[in-house]
Backbone as JSON Lines, residues from 0, in Angstrom:
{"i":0,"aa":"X","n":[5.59,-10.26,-12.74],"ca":[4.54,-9.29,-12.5],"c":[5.03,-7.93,-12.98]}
{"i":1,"aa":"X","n":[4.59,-7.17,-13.83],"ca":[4.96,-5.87,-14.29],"c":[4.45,-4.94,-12.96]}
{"i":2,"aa":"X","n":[5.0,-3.49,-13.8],"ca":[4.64,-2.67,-12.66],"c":[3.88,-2.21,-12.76]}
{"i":3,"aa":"X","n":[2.7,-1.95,-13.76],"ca":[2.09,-1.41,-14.07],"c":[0.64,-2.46,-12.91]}
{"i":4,"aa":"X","n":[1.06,-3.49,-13.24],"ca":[-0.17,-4.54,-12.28],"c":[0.21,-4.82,-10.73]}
{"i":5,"aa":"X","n":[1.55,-4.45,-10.44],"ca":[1.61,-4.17,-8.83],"c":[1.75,-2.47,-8.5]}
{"i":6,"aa":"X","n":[1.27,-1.86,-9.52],"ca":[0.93,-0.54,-8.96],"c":[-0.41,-0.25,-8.55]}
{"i":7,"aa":"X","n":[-1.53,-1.26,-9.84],"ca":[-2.61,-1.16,-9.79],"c":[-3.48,-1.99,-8.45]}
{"i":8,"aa":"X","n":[-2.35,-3.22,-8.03],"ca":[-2.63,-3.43,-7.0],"c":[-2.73,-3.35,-5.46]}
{"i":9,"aa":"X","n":[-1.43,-2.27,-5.56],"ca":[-1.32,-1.89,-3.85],"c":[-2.55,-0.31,-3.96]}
{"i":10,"aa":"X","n":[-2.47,0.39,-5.88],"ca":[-3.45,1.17,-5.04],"c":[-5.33,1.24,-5.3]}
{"i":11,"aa":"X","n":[-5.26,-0.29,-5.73],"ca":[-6.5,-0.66,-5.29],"c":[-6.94,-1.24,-4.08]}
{"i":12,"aa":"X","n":[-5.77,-1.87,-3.62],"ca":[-5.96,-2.49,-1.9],"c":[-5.96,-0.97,-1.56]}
{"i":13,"aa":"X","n":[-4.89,-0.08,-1.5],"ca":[-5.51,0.91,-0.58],"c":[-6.31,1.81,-0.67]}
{"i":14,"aa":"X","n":[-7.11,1.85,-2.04],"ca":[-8.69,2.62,-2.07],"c":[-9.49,1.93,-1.47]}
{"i":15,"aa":"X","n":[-9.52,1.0,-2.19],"ca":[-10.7,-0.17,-1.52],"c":[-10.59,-0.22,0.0]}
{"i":16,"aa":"X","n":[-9.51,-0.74,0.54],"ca":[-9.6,0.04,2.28],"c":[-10.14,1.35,2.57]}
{"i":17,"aa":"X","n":[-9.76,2.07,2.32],"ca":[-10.13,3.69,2.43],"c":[-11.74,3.84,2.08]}
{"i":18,"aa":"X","n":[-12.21,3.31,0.86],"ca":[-13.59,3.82,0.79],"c":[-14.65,2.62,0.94]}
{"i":19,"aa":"X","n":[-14.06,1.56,1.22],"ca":[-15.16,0.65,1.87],"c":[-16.06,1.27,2.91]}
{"i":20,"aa":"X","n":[-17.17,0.26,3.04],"ca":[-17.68,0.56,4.5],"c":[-17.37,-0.69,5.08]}
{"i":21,"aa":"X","n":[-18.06,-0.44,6.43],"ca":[-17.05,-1.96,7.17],"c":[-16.61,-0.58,8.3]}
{"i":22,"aa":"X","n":[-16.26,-1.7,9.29],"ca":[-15.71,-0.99,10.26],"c":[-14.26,-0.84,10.28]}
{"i":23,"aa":"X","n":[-13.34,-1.42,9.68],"ca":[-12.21,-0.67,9.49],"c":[-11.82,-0.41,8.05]}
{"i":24,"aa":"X","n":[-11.23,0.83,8.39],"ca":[-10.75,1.15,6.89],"c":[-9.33,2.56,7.43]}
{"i":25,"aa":"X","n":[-8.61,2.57,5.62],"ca":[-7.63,3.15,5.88],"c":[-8.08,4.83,5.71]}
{"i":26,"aa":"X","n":[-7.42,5.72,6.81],"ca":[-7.58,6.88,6.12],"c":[-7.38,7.78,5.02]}
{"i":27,"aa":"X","n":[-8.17,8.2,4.1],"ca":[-8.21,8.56,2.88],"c":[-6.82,9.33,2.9]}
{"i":28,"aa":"X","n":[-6.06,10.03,3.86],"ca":[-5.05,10.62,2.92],"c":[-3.62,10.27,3.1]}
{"i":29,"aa":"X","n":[-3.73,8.92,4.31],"ca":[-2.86,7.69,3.84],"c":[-2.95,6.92,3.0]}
{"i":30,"aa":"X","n":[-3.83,6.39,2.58],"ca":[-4.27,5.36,1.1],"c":[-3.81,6.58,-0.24]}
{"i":31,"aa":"X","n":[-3.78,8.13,0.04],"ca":[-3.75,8.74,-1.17],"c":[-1.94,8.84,-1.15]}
{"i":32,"aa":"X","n":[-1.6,8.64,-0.15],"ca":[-0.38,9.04,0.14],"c":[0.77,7.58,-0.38]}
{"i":33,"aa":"X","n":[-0.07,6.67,-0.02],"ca":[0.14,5.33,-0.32],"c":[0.7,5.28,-1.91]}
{"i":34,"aa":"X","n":[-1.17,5.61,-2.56],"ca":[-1.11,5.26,-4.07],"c":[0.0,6.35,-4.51]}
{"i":35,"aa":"X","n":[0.48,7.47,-4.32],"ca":[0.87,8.23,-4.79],"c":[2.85,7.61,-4.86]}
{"i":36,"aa":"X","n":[3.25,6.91,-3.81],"ca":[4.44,6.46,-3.7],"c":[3.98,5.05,-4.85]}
{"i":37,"aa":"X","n":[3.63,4.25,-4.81],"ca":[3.08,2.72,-5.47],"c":[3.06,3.42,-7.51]}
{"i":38,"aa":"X","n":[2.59,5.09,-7.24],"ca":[2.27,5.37,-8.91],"c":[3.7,5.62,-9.32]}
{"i":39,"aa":"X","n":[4.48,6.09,-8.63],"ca":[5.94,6.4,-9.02],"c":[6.74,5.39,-9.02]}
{"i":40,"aa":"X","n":[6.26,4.26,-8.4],"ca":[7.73,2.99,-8.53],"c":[8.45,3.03,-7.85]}
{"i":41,"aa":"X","n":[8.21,3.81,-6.5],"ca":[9.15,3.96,-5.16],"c":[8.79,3.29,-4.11]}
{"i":42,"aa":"X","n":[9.5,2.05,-4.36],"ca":[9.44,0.59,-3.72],"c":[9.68,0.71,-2.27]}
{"i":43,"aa":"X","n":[11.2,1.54,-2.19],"ca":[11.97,1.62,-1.04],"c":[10.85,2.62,-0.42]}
{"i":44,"aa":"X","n":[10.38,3.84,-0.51],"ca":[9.61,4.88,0.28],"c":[8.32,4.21,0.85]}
{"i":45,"aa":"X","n":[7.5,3.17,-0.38],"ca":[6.31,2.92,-0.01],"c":[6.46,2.14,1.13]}
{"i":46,"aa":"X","n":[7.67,1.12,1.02],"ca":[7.54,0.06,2.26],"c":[7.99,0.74,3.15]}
{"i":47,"aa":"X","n":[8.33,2.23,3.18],"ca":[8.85,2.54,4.51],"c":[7.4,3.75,5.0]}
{"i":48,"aa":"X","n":[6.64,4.21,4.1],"ca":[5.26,4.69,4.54],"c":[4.57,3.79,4.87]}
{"i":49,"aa":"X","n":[4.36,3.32,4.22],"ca":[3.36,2.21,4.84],"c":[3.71,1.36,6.24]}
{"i":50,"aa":"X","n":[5.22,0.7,6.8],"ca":[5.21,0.53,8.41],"c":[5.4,2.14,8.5]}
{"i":51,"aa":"X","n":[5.6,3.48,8.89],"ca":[5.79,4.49,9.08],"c":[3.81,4.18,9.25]}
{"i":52,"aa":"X","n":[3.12,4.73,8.45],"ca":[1.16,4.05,8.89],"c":[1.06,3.96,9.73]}
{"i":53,"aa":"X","n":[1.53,2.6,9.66],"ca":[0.75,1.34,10.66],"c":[1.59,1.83,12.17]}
{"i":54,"aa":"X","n":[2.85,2.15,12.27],"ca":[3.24,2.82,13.33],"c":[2.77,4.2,14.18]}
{"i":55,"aa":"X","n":[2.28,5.02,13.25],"ca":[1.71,6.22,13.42],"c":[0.15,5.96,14.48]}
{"i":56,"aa":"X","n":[-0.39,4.19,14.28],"ca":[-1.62,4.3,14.26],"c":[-2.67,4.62,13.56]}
{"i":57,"aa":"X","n":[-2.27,4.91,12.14],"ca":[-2.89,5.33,11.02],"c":[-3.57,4.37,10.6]}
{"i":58,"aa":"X","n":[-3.18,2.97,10.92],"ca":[-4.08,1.94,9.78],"c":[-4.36,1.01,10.87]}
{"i":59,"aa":"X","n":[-5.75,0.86,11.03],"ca":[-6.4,-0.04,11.83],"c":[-5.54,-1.58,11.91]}
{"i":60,"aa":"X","n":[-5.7,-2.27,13.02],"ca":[-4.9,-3.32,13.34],"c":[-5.66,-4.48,12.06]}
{"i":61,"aa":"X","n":[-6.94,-4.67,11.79],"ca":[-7.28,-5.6,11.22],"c":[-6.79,-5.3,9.57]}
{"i":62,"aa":"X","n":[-6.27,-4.21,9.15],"ca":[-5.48,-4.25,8.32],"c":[-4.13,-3.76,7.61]}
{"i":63,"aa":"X","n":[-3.41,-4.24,8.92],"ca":[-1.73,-3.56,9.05],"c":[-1.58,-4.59,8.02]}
{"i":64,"aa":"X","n":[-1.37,-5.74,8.3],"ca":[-0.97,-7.06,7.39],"c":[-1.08,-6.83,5.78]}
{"i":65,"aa":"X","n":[-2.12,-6.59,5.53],"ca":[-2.28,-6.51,4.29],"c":[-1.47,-5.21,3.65]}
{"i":66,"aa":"X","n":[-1.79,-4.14,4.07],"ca":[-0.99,-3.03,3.62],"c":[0.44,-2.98,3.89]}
{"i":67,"aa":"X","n":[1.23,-3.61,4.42],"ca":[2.57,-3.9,4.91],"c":[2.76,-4.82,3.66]}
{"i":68,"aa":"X","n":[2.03,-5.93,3.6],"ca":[1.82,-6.93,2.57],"c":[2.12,-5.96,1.22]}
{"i":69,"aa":"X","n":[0.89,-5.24,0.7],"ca":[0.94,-4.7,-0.47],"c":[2.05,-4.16,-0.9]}
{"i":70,"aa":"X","n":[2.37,-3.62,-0.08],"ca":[4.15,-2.71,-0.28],"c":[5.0,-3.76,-0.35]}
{"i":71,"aa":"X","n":[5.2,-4.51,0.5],"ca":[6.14,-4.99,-0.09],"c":[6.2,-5.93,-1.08]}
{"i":72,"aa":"X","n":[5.02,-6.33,-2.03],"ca":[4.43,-6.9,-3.07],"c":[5.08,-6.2,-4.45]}
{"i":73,"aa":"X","n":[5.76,-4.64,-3.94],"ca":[6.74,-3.76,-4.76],"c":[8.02,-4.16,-5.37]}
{"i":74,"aa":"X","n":[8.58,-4.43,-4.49],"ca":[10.11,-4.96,-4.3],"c":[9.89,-6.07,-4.69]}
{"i":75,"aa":"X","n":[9.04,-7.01,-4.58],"ca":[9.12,-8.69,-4.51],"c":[9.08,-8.56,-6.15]}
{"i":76,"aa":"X","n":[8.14,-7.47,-6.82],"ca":[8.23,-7.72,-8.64],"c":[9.47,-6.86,-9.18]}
{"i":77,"aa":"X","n":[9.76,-6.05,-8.59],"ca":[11.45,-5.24,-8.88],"c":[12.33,-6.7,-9.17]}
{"i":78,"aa":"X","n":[12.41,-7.29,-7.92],"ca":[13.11,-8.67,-8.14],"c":[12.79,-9.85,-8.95]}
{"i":79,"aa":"X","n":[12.34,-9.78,-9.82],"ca":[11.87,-10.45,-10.3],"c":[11.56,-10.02,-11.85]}
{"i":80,"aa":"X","n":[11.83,-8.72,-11.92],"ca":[11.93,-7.93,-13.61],"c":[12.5,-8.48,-14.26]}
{"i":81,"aa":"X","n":[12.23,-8.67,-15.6],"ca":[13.68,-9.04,-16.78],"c":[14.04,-7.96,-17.02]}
């Protein structure tokens, strides 16, 4: 998986949370805060904002999983680079 397609993916999971409707969603300037670690390639920071989030109470329970998920979807393609 390049990085360019697990960048595009943690920060489309976290727009798409953020500007859905639906009853839960992430707050816009955690999801911006999100994409902004995910655009730089800072694997180690994002997975530690993102539980840092979900700890804060920042990200609704019905989608801690996934955003915990996405981040660390970072590291899993770092490992895995040629």
């Amino acid at each position: 998986m390049s990085w360019r397609s697990v960048s595009l993916t943690a920060c489309s999971a976290a727009l798409l949370a953020a500007g859905c409707g639906g009853g839960d969603r992430l707050p816009v300037l955690t999801a911006l805060r999100l994409e902004r670690l995910a655009a730089r390639h800072d694997c180690r920071a994002l997975v530690r904002e993102a539980v840092a989030a979900v700890n804060r109470g920042e990200v609704p329970p019905a989608l801690q999983e996934q955003v915990v998920s996405d981040a660390n979807a970072c590291r899993l393609a770092r490992r895995f680079r040629p």
